[in-house]
PDB file of N, CA, C and O in Angstrom, chain B, residues numbered from 101:
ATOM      1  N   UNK B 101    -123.316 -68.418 123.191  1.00  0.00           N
ATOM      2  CA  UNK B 101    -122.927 -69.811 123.088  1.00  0.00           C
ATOM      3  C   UNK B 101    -121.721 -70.057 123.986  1.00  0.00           C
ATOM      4  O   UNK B 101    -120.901 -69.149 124.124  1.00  0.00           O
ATOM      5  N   UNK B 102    -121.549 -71.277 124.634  1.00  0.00           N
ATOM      6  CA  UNK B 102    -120.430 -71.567 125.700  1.00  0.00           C
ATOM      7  C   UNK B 102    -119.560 -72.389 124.608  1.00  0.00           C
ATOM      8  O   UNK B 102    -119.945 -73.170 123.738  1.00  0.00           O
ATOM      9  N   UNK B 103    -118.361 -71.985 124.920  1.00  0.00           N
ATOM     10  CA  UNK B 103    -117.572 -73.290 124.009  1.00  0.00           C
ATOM     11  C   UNK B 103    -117.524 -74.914 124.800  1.00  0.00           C
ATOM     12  O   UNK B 103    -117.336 -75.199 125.982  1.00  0.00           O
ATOM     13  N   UNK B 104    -117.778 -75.790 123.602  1.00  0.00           N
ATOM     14  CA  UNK B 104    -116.924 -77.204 124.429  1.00  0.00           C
ATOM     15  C   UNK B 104    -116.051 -77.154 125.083  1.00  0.00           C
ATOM     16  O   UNK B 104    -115.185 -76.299 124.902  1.00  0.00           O
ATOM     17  N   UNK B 105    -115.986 -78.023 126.030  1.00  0.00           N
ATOM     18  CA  UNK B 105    -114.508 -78.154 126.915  1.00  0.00           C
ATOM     19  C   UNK B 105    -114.190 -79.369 126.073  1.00  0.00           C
ATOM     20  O   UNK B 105    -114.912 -80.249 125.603  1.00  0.00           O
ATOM     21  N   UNK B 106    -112.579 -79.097 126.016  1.00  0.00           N
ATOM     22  CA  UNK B 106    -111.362 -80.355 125.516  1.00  0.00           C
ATOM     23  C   UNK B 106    -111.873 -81.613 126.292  1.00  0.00           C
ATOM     24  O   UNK B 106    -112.031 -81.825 127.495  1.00  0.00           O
ATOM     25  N   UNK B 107    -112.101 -82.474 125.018  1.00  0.00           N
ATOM     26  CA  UNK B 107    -112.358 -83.637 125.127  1.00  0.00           C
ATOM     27  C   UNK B 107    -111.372 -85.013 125.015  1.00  0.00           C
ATOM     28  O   UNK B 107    -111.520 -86.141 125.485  1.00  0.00           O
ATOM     29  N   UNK B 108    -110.141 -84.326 124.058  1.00  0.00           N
ATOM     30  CA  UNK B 108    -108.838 -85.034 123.555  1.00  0.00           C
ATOM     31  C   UNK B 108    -107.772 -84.205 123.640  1.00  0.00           C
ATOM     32  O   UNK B 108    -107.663 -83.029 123.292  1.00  0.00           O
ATOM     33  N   UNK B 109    -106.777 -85.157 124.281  1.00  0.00           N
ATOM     34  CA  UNK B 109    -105.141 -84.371 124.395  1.00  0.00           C
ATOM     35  C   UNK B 109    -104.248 -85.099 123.813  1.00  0.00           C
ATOM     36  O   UNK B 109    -104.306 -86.281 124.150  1.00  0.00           O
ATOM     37  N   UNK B 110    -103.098 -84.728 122.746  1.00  0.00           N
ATOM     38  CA  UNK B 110    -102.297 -85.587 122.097  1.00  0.00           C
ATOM     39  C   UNK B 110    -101.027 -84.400 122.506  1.00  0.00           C
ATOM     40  O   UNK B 110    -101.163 -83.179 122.582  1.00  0.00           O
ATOM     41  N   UNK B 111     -99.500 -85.405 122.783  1.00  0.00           N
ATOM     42  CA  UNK B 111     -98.490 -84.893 122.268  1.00  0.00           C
ATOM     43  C   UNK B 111     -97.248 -85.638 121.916  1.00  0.00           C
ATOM     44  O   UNK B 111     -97.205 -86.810 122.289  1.00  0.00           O
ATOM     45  N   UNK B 112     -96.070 -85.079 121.156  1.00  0.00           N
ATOM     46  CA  UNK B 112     -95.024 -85.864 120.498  1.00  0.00           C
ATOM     47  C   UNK B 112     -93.915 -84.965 120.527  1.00  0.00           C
ATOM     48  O   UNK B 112     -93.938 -83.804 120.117  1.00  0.00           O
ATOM     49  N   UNK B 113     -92.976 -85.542 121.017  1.00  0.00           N
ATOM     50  CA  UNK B 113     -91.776 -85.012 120.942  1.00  0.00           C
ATOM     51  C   UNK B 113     -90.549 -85.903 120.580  1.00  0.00           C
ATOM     52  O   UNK B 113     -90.686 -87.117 120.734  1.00  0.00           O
ATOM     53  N   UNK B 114     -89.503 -85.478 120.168  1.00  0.00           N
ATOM     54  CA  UNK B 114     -87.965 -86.248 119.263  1.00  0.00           C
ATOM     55  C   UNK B 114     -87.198 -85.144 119.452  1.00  0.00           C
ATOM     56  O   UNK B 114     -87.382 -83.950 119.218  1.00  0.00           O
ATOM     57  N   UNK B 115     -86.059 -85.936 120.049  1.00  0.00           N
ATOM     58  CA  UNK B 115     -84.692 -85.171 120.176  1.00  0.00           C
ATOM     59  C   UNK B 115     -83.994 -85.806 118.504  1.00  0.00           C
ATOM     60  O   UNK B 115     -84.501 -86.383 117.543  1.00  0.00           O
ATOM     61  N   UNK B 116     -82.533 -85.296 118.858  1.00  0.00           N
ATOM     62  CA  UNK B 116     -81.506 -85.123 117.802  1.00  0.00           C
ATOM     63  C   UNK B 116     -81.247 -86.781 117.783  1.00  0.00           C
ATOM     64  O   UNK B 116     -81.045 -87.497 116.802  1.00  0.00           O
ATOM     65  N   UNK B 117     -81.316 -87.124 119.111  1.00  0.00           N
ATOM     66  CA  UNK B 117     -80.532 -88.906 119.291  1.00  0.00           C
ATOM     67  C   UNK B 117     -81.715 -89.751 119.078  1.00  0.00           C
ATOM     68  O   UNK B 117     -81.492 -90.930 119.355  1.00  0.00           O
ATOM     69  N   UNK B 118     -83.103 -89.464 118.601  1.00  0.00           N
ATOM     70  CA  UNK B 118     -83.457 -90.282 118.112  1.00  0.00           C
ATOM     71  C   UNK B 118     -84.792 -90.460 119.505  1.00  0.00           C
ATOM     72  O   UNK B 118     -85.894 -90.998 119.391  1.00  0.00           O
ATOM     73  N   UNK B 119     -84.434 -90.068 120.243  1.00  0.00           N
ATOM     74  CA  UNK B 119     -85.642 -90.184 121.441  1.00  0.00           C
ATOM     75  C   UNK B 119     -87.129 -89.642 121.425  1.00  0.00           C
ATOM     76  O   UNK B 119     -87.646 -88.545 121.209  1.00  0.00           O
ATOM     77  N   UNK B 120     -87.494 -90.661 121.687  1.00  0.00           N
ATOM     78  CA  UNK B 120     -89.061 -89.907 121.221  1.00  0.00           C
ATOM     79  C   UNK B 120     -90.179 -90.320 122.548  1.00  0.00           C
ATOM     80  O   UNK B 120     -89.858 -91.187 123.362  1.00  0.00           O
ATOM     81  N   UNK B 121     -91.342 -89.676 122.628  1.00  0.00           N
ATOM     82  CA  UNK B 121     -92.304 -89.757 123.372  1.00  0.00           C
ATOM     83  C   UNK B 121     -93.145 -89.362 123.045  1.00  0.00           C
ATOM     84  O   UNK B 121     -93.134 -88.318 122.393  1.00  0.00           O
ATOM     85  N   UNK B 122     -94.335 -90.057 123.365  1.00  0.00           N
ATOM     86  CA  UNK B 122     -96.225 -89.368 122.320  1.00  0.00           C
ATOM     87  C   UNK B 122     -96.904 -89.748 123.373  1.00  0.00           C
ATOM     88  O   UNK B 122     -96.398 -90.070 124.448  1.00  0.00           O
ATOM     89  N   UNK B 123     -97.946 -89.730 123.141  1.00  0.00           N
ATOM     90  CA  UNK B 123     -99.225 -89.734 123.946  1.00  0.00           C
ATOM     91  C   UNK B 123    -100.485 -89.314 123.628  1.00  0.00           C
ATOM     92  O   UNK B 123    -100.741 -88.344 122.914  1.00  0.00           O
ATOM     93  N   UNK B 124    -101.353 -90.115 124.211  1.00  0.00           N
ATOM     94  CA  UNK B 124    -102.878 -89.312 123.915  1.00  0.00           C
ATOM     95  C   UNK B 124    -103.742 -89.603 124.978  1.00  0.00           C
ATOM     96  O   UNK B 124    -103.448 -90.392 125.876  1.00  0.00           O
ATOM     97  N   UNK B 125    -104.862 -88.954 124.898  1.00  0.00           N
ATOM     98  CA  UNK B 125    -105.683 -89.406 126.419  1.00  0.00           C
ATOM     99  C   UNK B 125    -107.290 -88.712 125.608  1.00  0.00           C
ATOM    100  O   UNK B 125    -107.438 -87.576 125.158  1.00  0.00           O
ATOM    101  N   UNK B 126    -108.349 -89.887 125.645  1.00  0.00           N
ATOM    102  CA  UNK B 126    -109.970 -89.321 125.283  1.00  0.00           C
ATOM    103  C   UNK B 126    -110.540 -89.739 126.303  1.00  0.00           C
ATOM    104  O   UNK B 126    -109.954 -90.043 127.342  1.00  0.00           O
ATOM    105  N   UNK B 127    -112.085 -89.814 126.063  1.00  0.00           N
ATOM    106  CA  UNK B 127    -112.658 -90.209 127.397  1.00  0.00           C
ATOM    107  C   UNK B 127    -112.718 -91.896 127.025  1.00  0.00           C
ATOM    108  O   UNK B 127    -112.776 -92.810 127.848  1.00  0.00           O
ATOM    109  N   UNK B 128    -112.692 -91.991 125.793  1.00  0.00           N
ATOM    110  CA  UNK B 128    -112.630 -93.857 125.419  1.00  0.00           C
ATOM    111  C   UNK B 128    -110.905 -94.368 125.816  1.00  0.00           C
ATOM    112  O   UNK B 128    -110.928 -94.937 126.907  1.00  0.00           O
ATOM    113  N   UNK B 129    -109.845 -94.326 125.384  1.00  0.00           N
ATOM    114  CA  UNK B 129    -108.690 -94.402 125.315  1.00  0.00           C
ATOM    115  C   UNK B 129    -107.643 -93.549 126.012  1.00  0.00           C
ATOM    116  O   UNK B 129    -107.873 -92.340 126.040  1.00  0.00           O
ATOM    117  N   UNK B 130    -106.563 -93.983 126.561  1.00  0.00           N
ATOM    118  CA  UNK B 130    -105.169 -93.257 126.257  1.00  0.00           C
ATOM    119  C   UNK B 130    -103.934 -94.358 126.331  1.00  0.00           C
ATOM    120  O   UNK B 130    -103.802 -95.411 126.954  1.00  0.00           O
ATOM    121  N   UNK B 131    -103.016 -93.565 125.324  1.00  0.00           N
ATOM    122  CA  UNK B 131    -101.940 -94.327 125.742  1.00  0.00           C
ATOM    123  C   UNK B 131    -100.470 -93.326 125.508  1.00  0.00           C
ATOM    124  O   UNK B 131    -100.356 -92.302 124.834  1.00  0.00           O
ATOM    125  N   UNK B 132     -99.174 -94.235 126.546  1.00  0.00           N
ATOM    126  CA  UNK B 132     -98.185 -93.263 126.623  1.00  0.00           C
ATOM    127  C   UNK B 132     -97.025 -94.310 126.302  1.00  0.00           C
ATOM    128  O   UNK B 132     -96.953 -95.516 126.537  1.00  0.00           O
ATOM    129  N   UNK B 133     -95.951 -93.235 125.547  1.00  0.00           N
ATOM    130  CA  UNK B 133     -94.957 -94.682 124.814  1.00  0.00           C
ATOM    131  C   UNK B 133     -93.674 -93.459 124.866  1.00  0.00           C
ATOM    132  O   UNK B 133     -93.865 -92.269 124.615  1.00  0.00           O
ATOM    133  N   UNK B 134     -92.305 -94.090 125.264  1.00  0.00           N
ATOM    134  CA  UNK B 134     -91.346 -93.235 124.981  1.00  0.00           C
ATOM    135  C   UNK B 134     -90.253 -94.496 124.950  1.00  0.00           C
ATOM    136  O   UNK B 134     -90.442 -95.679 125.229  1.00  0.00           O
ATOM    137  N   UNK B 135     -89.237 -93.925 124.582  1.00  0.00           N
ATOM    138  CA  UNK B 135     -88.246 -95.041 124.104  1.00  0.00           C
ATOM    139  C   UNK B 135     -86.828 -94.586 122.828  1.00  0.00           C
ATOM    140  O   UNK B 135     -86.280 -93.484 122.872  1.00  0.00           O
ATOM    141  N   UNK B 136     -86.550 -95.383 122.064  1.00  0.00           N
ATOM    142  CA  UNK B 136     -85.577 -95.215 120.949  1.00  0.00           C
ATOM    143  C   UNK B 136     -85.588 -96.878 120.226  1.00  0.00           C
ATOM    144  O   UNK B 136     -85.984 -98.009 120.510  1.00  0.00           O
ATOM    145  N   UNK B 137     -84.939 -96.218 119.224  1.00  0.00           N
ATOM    146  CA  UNK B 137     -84.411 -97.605 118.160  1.00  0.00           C
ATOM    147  C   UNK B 137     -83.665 -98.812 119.364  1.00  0.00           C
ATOM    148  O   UNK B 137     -83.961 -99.971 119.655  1.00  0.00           O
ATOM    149  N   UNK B 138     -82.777 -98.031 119.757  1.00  0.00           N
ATOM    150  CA  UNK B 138     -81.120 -98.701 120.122  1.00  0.00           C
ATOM    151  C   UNK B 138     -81.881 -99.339 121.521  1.00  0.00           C
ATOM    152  O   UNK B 138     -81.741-100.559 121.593  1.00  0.00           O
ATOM    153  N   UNK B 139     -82.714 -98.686 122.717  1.00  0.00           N
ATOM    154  CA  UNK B 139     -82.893 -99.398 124.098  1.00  0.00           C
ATOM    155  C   UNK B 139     -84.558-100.035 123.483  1.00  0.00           C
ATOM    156  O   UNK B 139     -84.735-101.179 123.903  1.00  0.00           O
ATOM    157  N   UNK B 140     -85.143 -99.779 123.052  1.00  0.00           N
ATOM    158  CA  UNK B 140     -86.315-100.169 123.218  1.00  0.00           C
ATOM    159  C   UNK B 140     -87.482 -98.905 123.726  1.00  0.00           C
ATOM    160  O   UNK B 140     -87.263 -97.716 123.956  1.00  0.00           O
ATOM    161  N   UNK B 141     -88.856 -99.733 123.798  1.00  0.00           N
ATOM    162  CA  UNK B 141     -89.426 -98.428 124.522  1.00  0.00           C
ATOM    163  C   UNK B 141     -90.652 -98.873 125.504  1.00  0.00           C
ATOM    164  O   UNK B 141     -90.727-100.101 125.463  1.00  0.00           O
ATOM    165  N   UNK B 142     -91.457 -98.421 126.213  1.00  0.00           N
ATOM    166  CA  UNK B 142     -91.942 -98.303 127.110  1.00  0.00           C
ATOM    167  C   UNK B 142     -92.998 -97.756 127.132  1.00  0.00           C
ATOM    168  O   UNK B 142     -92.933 -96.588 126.750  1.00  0.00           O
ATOM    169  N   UNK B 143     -94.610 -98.323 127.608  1.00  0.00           N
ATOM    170  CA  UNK B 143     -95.442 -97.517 127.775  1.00  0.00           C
ATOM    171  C   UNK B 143     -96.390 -97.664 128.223  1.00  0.00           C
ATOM    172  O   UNK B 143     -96.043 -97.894 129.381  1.00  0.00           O
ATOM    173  N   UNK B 144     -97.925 -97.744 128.212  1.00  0.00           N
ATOM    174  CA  UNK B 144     -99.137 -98.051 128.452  1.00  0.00           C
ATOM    175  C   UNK B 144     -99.872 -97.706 127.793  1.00  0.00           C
ATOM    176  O   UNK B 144     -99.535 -96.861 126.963  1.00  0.00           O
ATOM    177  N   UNK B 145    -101.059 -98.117 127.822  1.00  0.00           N
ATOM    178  CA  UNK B 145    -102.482 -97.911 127.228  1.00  0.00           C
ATOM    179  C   UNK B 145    -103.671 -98.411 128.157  1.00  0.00           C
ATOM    180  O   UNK B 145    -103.669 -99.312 128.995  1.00  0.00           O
ATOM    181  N   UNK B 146    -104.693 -97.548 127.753  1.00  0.00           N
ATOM    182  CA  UNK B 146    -106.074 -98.190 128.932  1.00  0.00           C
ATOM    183  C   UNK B 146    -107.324 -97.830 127.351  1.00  0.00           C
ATOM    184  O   UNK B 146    -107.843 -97.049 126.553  1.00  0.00           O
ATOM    185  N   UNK B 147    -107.126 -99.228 127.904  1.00  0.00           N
ATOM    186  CA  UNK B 147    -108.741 -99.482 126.918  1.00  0.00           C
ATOM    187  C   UNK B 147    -109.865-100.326 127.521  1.00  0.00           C
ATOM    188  O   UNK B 147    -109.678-101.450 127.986  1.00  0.00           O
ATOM    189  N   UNK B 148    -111.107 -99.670 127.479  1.00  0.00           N
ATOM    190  CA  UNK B 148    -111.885-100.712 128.511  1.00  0.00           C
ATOM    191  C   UNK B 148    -111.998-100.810 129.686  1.00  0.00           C
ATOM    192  O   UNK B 148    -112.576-101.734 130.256  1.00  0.00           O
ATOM    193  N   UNK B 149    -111.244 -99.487 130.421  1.00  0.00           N
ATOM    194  CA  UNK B 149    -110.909 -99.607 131.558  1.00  0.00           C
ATOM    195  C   UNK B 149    -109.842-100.248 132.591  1.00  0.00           C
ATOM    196  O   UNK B 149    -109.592-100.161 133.794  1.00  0.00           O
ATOM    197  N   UNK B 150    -109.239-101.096 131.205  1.00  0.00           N
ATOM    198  CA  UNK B 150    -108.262-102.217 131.679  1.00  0.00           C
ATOM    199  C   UNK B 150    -106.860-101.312 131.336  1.00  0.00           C
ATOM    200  O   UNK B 150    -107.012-100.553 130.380  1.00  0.00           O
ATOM    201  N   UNK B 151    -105.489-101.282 131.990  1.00  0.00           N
ATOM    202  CA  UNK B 151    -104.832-100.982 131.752  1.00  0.00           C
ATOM    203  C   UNK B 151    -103.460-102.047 131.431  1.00  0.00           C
ATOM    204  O   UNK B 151    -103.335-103.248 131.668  1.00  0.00           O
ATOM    205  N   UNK B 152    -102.769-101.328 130.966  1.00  0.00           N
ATOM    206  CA  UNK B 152    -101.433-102.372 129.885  1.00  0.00           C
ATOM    207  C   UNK B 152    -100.419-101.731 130.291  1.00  0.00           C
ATOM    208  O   UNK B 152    -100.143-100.603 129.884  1.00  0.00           O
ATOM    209  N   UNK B 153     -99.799-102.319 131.072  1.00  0.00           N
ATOM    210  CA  UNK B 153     -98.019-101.613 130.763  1.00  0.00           C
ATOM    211  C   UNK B 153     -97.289-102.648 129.819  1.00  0.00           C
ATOM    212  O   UNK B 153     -97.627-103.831 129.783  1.00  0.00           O
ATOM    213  N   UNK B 154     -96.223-102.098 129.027  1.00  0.00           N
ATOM    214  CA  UNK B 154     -95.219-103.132 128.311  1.00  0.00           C
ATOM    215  C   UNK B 154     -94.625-102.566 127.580  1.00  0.00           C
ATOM    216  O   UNK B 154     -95.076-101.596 126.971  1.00  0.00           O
ATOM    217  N   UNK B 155     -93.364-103.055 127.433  1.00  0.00           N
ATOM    218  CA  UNK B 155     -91.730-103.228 127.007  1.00  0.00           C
ATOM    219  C   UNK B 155     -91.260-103.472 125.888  1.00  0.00           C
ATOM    220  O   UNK B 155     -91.112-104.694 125.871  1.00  0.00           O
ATOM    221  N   UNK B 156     -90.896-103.008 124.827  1.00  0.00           N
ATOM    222  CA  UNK B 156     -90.633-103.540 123.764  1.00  0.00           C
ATOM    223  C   UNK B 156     -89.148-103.263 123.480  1.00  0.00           C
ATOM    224  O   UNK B 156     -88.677-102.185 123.116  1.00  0.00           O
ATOM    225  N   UNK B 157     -88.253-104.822 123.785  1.00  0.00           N
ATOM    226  CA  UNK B 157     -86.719-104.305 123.209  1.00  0.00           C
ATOM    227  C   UNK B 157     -86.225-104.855 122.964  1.00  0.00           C
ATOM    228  O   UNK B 157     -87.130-105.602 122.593  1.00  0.00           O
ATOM    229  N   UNK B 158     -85.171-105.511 122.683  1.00  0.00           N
ATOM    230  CA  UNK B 158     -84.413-106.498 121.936  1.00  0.00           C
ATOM    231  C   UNK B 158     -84.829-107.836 122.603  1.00  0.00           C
ATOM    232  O   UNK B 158     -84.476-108.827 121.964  1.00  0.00           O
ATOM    233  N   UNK B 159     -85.601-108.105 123.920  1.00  0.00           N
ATOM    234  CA  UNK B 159     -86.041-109.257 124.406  1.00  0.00           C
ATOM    235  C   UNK B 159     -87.678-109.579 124.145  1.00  0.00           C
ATOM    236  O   UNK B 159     -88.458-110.237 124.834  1.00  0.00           O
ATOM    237  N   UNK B 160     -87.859-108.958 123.058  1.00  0.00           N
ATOM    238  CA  UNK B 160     -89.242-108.971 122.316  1.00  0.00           C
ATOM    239  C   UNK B 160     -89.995-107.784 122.948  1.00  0.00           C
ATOM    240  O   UNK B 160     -89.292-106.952 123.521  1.00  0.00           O
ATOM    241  N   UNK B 161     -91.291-107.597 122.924  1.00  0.00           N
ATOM    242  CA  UNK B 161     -92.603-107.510 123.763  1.00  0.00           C
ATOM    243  C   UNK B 161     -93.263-108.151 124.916  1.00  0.00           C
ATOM    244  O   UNK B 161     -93.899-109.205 124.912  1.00  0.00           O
ATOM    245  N   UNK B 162     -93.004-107.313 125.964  1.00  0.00           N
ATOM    246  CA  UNK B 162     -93.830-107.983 126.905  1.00  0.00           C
ATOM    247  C   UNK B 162     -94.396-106.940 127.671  1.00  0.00           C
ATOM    248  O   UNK B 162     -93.836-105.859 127.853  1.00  0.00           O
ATOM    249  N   UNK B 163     -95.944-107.380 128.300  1.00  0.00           N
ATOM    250  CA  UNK B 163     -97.079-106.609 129.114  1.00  0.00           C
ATOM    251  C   UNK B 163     -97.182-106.961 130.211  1.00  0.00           C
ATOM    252  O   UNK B 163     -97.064-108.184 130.282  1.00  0.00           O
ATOM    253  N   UNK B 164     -97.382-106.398 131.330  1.00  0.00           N
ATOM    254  CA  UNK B 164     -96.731-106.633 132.288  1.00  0.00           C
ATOM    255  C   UNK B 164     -98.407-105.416 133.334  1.00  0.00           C
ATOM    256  O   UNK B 164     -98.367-105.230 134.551  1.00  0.00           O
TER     257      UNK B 164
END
């Protein structure tokens, strides 16, 4: 028997100050986000083929 090849990749990481970054990527979806409480955060997603960047920080949400 051959094994499957990886079909899904996820990861997450957090420091001490609160900083964080995740991610995931399938063959339907991915999306990537890093940021904090205090600045806001940052990221993308592709769904549909369509992709999203956008901002989330004390000047709301915006996609861009």
């Amino acid at each position: 028997a051959v094994p499957a090849g990886v079909h899904a990749q996820q990861y997450h990481s957090q420091d001490e100050f609160g900083n964080y970054s995740y991610g995931y990527a399938n063959p339907n979806s991915q999306k990537q986000e890093s940021g904090n409480a205090l600045t806001g955060v940052k990221g993308h997603y592709v769904a549909h083929g369509r992709r999203v960047n956008y901002v989330a920080d004390a000047f709301g949400y915006r996609a861009y």
